[in-house]
C-alpha positions as CSV (number, residue, x, y, z in Angstrom):
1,X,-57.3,-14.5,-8.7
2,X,-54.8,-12.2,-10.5
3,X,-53.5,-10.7,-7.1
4,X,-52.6,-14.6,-6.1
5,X,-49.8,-14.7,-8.8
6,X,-48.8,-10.8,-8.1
7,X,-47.7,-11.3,-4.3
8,X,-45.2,-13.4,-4.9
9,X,-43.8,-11.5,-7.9
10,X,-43.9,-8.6,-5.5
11,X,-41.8,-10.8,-2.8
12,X,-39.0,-11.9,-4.9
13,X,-38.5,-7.8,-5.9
14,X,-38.9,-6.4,-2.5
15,X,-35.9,-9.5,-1.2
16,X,-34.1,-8.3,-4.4
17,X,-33.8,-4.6,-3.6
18,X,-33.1,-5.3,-0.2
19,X,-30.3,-7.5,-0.2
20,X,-28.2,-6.5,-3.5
21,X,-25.6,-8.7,-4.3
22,X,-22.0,-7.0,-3.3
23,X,-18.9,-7.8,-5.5
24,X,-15.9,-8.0,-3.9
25,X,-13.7,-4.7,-3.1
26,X,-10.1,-4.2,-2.8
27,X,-8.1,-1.1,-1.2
28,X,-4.1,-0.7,-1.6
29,X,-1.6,-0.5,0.9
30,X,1.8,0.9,0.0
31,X,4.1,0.2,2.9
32,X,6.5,3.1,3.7
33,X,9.9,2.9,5.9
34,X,10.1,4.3,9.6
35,X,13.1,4.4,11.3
36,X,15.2,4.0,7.8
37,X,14.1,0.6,8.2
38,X,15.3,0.4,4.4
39,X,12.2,-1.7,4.3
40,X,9.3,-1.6,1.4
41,X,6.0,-3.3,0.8
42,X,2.5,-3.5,-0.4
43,X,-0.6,-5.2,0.7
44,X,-3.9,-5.4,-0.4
45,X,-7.1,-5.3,1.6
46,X,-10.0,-7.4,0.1
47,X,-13.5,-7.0,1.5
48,X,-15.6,-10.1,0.1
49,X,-18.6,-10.4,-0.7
50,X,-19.5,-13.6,2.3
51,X,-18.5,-10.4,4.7
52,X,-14.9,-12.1,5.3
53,X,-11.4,-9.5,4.8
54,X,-9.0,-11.2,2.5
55,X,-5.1,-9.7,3.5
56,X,-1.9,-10.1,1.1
57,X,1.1,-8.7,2.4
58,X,4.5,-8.4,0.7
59,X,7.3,-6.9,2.6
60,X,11.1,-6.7,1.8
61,X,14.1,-5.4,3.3
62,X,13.0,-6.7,7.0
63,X,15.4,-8.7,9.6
64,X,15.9,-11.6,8.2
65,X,14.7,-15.0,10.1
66,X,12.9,-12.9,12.9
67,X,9.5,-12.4,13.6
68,X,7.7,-9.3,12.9
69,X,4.7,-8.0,14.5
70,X,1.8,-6.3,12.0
71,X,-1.6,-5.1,12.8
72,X,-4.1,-3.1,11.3
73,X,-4.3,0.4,13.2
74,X,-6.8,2.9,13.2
75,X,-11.0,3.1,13.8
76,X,-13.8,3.1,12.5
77,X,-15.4,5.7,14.9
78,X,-14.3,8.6,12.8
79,X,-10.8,9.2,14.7
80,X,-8.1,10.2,11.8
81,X,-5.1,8.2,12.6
82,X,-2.7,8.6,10.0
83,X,1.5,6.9,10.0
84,X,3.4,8.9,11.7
85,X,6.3,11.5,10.8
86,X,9.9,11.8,12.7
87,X,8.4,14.7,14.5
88,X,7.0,12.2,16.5
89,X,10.3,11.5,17.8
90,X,9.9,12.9,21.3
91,X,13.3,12.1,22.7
92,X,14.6,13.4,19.9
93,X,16.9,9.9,19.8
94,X,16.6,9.8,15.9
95,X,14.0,6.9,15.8
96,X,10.0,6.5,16.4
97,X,9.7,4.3,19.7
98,X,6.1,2.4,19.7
99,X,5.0,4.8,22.7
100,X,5.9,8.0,20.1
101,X,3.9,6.1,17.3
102,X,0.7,4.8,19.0
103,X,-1.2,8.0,19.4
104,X,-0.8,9.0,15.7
105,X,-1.6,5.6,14.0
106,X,-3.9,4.4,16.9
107,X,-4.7,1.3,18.7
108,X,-4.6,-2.2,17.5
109,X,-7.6,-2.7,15.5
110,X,-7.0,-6.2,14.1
111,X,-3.9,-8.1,14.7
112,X,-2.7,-9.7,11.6
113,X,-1.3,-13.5,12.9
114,X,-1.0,-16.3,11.0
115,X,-3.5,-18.5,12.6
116,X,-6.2,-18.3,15.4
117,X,-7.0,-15.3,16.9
118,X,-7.2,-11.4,15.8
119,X,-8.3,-9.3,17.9
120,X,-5.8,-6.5,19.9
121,X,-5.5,-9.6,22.7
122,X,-2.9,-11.0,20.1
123,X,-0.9,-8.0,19.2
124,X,2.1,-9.4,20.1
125,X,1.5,-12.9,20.1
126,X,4.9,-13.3,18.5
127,X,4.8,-16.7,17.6
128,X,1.8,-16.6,15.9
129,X,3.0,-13.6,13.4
130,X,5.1,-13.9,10.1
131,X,8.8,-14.3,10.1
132,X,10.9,-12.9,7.5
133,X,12.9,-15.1,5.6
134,X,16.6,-15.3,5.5
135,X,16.6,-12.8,2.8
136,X,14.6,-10.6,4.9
137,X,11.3,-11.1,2.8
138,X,7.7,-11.6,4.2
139,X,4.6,-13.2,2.4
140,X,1.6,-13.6,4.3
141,X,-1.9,-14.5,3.1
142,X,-4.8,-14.9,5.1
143,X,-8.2,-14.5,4.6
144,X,-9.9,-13.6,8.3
145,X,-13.5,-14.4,8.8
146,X,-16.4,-12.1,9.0
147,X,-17.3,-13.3,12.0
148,X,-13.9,-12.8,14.0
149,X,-14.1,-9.0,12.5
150,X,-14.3,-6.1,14.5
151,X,-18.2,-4.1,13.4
152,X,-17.5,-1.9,10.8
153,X,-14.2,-3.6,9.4
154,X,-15.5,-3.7,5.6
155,X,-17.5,-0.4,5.5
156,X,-14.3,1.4,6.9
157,X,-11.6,0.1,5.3
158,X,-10.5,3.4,4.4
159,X,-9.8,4.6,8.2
160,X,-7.6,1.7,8.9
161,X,-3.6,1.5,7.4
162,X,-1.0,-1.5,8.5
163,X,2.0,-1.0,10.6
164,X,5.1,-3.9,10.8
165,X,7.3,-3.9,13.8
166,X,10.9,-4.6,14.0
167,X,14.1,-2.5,13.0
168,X,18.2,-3.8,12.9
169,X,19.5,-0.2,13.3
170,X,23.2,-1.3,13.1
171,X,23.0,-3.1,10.4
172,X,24.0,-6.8,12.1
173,X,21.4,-8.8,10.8
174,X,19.2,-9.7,14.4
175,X,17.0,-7.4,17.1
176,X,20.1,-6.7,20.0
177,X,20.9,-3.9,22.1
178,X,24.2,-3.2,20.7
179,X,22.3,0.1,18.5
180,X,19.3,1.4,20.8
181,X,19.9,0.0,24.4
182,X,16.9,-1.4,25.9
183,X,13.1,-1.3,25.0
184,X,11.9,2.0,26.2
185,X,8.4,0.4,26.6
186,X,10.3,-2.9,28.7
187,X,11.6,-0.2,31.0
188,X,8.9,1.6,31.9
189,X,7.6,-2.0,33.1
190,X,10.7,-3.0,35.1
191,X,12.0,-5.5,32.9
192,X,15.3,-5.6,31.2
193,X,17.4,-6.9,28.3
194,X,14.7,-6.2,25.9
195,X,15.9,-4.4,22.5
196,X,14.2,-1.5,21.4
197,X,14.8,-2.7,17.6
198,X,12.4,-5.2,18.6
199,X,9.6,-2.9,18.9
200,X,10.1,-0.2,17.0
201,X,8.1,0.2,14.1
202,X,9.1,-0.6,10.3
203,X,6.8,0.2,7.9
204,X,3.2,2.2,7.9
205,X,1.0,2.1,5.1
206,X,-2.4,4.2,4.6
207,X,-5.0,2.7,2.9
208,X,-5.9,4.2,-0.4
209,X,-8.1,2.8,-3.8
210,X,-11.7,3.9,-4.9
211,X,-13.3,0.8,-2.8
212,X,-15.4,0.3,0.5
213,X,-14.2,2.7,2.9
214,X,-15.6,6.1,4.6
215,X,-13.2,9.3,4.4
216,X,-11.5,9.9,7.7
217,X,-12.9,12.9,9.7
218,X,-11.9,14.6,13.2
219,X,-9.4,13.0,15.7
220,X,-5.9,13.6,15.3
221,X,-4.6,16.3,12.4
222,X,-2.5,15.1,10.0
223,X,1.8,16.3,9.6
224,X,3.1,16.1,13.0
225,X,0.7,14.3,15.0
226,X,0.3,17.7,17.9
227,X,-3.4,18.0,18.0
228,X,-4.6,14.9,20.3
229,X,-7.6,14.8,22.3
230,X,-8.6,12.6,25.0
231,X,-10.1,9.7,22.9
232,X,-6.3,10.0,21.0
233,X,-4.4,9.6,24.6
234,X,-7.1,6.6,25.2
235,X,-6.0,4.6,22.2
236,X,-2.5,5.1,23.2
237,X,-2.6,3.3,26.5
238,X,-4.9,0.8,25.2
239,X,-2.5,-0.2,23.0
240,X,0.4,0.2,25.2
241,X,-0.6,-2.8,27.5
242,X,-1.0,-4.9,24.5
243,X,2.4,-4.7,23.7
244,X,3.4,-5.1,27.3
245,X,2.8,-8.4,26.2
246,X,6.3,-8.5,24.0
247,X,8.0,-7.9,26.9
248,X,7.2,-11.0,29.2
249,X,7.3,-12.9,25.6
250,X,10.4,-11.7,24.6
251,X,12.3,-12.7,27.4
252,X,10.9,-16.4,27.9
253,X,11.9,-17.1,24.3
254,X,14.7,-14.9,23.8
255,X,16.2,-17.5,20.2
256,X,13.4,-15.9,18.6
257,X,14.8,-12.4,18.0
258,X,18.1,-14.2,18.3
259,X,19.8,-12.3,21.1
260,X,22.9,-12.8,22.5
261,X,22.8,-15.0,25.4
């Protein structure tokens, strides 16, 4: 008779140990300039305890009224993608191009819109990312269900950092091709009249903070981005036909980046 009041004791422990309640966990983004963007942000990463990612972004010094493109880069497979440094700069042009920055910060892992979906299908669904506002300022909030996460999101927080496209080079207050000519990236596609300020990336921030997250190991060594295996190159044309995307967008809605006509 004792053992029928034990087994149940004995359930509730063994559900107890193995389900532990989780708090929630926040990492740190600081957002760094590329391209003397003159740009400057944080963010904040927020793993919750339902299994959902909570992001807070808060960018300054971006073109003002146009939209800016953001994702979360990296993997969780162990590859070390890491923002890149002007040594990048193949062409030796003075600026990082998004083909000179996608094999050392990696492929779209989760892309960070305002609404709907997140995955790399919507890295450059440019109407559904932030615009800065006419002080050149971006807020965005969002918190992105666990569900619509890529495996591994929470646990590897750590092995992911943010990037924000969009640069005005000369200083004129819009994305135009009066500074940088034509997307290198629209180019190589056969289309025209796209402005590489458009593309180029902004800001890069690495994730850092004592919370969920695995060290970064392997893959691409950090400083000038040289050492690349074949997984790296993969990433890189992965992403690459995502942002072919910007391209066709680009030139069907050309008042958003407010080009001459």
């Amino acid at each position: 008779m004792k053992f029928r009041f034990l087994l149940p004791a004995v359930a509730v422990l063994l559900v107890a140990t193995a389900s532990p309640a989780r708090a929630d966990e926040s990492v740190q983004v600081r957002l760094l300039e590329l391209n003397r963007s003159g740009a400057t942000g944080t963010a904040t990463l927020t793993a919750l305890d339902n299994g959902d990612l909570r992001v807070s972004i808060r960018s300054s010094g971006l073109v003002p009224g146009s939209p800016h493109a953001q994702h979360l880069h990296g993997s969780t497979d162990g590859m070390d993608f890491h923002c890149p440094a002007m040594s990048a700069d193949r062409d030796g042009d003075g600026y990082l191009s998004t083909e000179e920055g996608m094999p050392d910060y990696g492929d779209i892992f989760i892309s960070l819109t305002t609404g709907g979906d997140v995955s790399k299908a919507s890295g450059l669904a440019v109407d559904r990312m932030p615009a800065a506002d006419g002080n050149g300022r971006l807020a965005y909030d969002r918190t992105i269900a666990g569900a619509d996460l890529p495996p591994g999101t929470l646990e590897h927080l750590k092995d992911l950092h943010i990037v924000q496209h969009g640069i005005d080079a000369n200083g004129n207050g819009k994305y135009d091709l009066d500074a940088l000519g034509e997307s290198t990236l629209a180019k190589a596609a056969g289309l025209s009249g796209i402005p590489q300020e458009a593309t180029n990336p902004a800001l890069c921030g690495m994730v850092s903070g004592a919370a969920a997250g695995s060290v970064p190991v392997g893959g691409v060594a950090t400083g000038d981005g040289s050492t690349r295996d074949s997984a790296t190159i993969w990433y890189a044309v992965t992403g690459l036909a995502g942002l072919l995307l910007l391209a066709t967008y680009v030139i069907s809605r050309r008042r958003l980046f407010l080009l001459p006509r």
